[in-house]
Gaussian input, Z-matrix of N, CA and C with variables (Angstrom, degrees):
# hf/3-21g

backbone

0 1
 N
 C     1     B1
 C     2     B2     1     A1
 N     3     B3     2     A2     1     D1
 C     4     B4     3     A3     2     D2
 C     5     B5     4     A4     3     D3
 N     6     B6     5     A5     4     D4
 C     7     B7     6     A6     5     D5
 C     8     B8     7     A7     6     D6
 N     9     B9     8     A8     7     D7
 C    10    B10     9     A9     8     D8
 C    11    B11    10    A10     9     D9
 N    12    B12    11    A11    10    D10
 C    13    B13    12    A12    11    D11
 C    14    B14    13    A13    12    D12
 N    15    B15    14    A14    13    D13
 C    16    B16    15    A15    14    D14
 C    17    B17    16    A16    15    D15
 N    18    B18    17    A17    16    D16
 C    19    B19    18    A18    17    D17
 C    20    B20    19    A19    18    D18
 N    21    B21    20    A20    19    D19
 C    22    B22    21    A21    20    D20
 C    23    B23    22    A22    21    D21
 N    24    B24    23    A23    22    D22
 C    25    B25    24    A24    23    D23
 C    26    B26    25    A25    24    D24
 N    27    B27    26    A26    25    D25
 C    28    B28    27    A27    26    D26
 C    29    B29    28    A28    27    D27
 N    30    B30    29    A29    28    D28
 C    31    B31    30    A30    29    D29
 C    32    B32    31    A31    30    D30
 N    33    B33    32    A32    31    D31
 C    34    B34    33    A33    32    D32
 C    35    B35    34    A34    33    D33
 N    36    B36    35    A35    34    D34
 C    37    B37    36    A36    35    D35
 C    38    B38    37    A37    36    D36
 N    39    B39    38    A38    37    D37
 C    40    B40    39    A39    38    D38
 C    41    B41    40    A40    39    D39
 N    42    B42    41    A41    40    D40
 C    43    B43    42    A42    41    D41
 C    44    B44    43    A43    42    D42
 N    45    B45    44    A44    43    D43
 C    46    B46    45    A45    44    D44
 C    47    B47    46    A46    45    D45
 N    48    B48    47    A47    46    D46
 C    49    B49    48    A48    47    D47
 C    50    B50    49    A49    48    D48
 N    51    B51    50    A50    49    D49
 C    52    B52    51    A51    50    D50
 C    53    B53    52    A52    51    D51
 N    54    B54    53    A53    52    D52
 C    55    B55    54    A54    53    D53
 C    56    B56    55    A55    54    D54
 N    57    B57    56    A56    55    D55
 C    58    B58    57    A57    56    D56
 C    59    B59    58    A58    57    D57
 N    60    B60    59    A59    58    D58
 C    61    B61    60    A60    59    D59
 C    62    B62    61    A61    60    D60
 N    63    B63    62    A62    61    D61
 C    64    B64    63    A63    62    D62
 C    65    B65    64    A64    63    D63
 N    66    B66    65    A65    64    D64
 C    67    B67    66    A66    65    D65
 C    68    B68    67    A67    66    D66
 N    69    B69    68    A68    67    D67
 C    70    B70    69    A69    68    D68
 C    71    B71    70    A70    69    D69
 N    72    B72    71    A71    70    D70
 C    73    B73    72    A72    71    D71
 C    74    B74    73    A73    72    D72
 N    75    B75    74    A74    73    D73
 C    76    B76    75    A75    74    D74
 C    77    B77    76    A76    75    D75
 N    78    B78    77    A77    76    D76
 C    79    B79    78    A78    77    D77
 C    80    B80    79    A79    78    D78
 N    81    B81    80    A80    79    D79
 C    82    B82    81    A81    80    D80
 C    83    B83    82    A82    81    D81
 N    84    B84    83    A83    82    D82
 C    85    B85    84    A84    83    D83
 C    86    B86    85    A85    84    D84
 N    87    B87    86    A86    85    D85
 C    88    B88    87    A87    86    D86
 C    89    B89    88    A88    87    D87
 N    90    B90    89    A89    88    D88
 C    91    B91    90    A90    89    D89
 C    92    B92    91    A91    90    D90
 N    93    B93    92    A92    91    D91
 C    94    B94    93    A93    92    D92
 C    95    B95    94    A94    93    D93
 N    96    B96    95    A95    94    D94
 C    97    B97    96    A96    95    D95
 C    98    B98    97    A97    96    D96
 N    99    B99    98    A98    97    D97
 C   100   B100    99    A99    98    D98
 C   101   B101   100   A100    99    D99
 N   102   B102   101   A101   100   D100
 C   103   B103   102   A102   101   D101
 C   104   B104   103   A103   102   D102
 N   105   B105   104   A104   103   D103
 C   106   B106   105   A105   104   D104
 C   107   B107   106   A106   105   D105
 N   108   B108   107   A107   106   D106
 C   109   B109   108   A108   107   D107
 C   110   B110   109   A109   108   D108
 N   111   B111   110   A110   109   D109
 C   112   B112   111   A111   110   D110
 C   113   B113   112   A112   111   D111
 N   114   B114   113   A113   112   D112
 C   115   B115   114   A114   113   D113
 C   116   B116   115   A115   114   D114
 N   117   B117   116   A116   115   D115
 C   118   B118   117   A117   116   D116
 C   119   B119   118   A118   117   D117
 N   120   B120   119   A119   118   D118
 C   121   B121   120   A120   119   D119
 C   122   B122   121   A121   120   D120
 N   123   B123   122   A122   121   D121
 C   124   B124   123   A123   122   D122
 C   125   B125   124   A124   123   D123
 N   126   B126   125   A125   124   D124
 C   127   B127   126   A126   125   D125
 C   128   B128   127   A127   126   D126
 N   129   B129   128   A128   127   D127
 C   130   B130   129   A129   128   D128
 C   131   B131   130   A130   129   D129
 N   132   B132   131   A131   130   D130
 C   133   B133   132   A132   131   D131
 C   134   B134   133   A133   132   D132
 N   135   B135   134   A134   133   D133
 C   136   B136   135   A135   134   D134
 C   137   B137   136   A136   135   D135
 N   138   B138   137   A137   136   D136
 C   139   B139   138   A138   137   D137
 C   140   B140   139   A139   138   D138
 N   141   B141   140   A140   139   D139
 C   142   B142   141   A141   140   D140
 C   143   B143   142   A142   141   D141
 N   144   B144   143   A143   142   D142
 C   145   B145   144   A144   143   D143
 C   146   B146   145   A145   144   D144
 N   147   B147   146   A146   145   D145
 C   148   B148   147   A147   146   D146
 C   149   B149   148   A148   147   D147
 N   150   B150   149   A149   148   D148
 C   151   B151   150   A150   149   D149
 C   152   B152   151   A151   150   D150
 N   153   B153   152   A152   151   D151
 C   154   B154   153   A153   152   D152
 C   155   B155   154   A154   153   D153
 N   156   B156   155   A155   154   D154
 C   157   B157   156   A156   155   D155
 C   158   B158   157   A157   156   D156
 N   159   B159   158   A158   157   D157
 C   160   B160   159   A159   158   D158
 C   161   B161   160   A160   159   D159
 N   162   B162   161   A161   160   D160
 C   163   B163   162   A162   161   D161
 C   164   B164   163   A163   162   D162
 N   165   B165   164   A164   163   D163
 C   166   B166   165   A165   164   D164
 C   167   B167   166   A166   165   D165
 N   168   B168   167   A167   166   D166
 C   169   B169   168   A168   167   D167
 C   170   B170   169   A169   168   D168
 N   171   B171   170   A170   169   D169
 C   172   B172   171   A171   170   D170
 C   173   B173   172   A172   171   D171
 N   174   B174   173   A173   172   D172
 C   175   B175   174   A174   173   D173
 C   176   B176   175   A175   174   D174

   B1=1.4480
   B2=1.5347
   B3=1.3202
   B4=1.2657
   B5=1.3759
   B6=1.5001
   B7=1.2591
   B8=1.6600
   B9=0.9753
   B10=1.5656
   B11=1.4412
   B12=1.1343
   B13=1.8613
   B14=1.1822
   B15=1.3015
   B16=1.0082
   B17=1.9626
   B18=1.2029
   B19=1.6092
   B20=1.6196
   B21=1.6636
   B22=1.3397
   B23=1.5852
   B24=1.7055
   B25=1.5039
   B26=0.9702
   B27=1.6622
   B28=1.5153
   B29=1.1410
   B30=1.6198
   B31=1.0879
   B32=1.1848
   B33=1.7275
   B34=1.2608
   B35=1.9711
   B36=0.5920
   B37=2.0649
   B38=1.8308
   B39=1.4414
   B40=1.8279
   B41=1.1983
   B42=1.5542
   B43=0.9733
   B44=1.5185
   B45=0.9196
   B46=1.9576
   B47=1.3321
   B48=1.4352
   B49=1.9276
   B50=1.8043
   B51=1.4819
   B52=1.0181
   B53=1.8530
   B54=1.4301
   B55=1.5021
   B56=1.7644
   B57=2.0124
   B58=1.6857
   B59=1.6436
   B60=1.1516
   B61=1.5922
   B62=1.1714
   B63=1.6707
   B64=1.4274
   B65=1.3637
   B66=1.6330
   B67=1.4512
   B68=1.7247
   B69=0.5754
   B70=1.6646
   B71=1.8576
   B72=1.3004
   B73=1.8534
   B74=0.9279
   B75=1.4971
   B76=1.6761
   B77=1.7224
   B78=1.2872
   B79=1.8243
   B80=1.2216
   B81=1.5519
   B82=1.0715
   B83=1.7832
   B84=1.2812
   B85=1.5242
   B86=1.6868
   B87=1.3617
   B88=1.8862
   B89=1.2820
   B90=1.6530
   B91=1.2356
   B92=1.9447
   B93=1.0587
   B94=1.5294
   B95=1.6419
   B96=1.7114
   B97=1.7492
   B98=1.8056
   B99=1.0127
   B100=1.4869
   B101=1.5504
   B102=1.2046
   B103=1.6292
   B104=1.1946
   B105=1.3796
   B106=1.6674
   B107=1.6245
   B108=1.5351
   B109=1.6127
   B110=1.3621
   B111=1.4616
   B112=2.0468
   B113=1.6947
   B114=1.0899
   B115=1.5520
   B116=1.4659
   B117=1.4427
   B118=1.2364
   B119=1.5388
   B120=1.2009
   B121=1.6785
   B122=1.3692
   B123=1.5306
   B124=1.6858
   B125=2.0693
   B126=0.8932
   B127=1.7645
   B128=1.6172
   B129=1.0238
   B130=1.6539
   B131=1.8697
   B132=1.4448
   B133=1.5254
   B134=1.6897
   B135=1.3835
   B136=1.5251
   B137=1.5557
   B138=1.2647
   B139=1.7655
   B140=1.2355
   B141=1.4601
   B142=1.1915
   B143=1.6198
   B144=1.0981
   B145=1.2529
   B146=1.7410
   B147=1.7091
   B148=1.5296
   B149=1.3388
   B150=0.9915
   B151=1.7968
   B152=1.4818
   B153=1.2724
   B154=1.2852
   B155=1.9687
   B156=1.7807
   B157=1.5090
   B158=2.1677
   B159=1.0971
   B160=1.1888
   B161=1.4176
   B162=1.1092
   B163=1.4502
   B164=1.6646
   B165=1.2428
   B166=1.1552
   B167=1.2453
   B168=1.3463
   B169=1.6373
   B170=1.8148
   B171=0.4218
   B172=1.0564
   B173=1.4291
   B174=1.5908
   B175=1.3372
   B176=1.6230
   A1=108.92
   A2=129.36
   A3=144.55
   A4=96.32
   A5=121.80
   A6=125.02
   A7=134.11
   A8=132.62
   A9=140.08
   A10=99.16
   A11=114.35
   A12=130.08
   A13=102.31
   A14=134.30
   A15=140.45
   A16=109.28
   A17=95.67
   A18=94.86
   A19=130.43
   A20=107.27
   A21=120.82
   A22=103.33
   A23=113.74
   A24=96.42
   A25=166.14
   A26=90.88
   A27=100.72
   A28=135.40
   A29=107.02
   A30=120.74
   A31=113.47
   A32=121.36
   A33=112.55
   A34=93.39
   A35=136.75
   A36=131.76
   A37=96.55
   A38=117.46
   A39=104.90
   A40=81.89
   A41=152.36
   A42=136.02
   A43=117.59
   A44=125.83
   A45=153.20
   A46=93.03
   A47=89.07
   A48=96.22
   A49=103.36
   A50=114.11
   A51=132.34
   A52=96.78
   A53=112.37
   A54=110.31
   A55=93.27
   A56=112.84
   A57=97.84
   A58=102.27
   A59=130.60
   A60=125.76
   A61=107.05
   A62=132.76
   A63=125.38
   A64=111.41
   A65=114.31
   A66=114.61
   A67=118.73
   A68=108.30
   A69=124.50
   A70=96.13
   A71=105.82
   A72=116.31
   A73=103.18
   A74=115.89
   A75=112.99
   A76=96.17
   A77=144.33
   A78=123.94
   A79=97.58
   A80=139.08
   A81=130.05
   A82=116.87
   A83=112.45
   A84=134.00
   A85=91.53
   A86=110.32
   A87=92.59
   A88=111.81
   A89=110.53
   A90=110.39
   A91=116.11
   A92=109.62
   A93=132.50
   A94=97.16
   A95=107.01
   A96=116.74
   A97=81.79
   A98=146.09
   A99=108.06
   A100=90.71
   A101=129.22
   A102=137.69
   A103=98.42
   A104=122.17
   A105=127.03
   A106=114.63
   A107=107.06
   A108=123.19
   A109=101.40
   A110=118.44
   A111=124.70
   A112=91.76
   A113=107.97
   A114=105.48
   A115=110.11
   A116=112.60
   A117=108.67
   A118=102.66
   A119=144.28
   A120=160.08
   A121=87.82
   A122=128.99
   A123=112.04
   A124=98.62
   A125=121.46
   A126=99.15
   A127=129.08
   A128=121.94
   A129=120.50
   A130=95.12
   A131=95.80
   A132=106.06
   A133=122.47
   A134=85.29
   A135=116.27
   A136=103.31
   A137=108.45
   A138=105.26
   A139=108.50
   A140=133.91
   A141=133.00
   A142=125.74
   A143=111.47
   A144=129.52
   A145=111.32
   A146=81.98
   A147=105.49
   A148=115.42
   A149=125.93
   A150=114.45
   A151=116.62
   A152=115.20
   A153=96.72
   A154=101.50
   A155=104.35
   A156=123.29
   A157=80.03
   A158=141.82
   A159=110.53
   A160=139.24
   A161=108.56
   A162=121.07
   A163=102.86
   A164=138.70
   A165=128.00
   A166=127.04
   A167=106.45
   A168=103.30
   A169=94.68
   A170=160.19
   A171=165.23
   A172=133.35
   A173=120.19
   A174=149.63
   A175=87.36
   D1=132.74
   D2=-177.70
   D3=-64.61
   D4=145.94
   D5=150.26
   D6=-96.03
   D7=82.63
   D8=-138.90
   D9=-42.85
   D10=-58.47
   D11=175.94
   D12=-35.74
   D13=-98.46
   D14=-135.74
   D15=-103.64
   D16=3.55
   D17=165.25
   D18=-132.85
   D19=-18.65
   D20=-176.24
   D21=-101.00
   D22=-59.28
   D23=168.02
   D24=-82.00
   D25=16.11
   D26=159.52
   D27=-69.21
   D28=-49.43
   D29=-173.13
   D30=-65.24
   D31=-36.15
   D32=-174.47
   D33=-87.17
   D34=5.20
   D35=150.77
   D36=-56.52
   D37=-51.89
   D38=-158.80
   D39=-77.92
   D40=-40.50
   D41=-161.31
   D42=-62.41
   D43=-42.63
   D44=-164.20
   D45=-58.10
   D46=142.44
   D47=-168.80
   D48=-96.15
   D49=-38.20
   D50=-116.70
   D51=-137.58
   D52=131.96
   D53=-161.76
   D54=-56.76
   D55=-56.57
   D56=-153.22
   D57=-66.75
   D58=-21.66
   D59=172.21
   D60=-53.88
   D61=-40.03
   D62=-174.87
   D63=-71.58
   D64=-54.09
   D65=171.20
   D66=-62.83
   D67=-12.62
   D68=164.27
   D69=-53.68
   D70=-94.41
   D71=-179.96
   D72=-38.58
   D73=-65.82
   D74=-151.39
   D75=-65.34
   D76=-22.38
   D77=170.31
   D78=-85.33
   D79=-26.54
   D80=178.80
   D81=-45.35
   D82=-52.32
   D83=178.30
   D84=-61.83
   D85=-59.48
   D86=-165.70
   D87=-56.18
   D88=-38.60
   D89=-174.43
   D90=-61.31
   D91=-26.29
   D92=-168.97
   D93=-69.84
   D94=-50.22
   D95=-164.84
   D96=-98.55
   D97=39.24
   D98=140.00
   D99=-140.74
   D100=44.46
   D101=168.92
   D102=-129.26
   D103=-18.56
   D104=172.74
   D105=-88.48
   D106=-18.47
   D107=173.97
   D108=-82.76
   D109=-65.34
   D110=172.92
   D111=-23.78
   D112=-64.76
   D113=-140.60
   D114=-79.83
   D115=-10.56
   D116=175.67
   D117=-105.01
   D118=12.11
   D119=-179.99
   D120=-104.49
   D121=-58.67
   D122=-164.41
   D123=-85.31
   D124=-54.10
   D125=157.75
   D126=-32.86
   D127=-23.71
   D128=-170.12
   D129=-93.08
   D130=-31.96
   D131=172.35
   D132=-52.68
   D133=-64.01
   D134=-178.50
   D135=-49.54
   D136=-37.87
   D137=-172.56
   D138=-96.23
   D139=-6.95
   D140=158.29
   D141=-78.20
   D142=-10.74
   D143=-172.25
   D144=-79.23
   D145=-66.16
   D146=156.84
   D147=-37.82
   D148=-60.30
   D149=177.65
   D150=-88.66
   D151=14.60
   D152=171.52
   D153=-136.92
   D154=111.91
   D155=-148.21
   D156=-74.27
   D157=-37.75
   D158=160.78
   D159=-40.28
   D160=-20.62
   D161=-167.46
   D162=-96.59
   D163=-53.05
   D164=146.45
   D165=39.30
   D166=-76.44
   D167=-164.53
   D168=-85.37
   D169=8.77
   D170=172.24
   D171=-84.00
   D172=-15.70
   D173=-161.76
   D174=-94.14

C-alpha cells in the first residue's frame, strides 16, 4: 500500500508549477499526518479502555 505522505506528495510538490498547487499538497500531507496522529492517539485510547473494566461505561 502506497503511503500518500511520504511517497506521492512529494513528488507531485517537485512536480507543481504553480505556488497555490504547491500549498494545495504541502497542507494536504499535514492534513493527512495529523489525521494519521488522531487516529493512532484515539486507538491507544480505545485499547486502554478496553483493559481497564472501570473505564467501560464510558465507551
Amino acid at each position: 500500500m502506497t503511503n500518500w505522505q511520504t511517497d506521492i506528495i512529494p513528488k507531485w510538490l517537485e512536480e507543481a508549477k504553480t505556488y497555490p498547487t504547491k500549498a494545495l499538497l504541502y497542507m494536504a500531507g499535514e492534513i493527512y499526518a495529523e489525521q494519521a496522529r488522531r487516529l493512532e492517539t484515539e486507538k491507544g485510547k480505545l485499547d486502554g479502555m478496553m483493559w481497564s473494566p472501570e473505564q467501560w461505561n464510558k465507551i
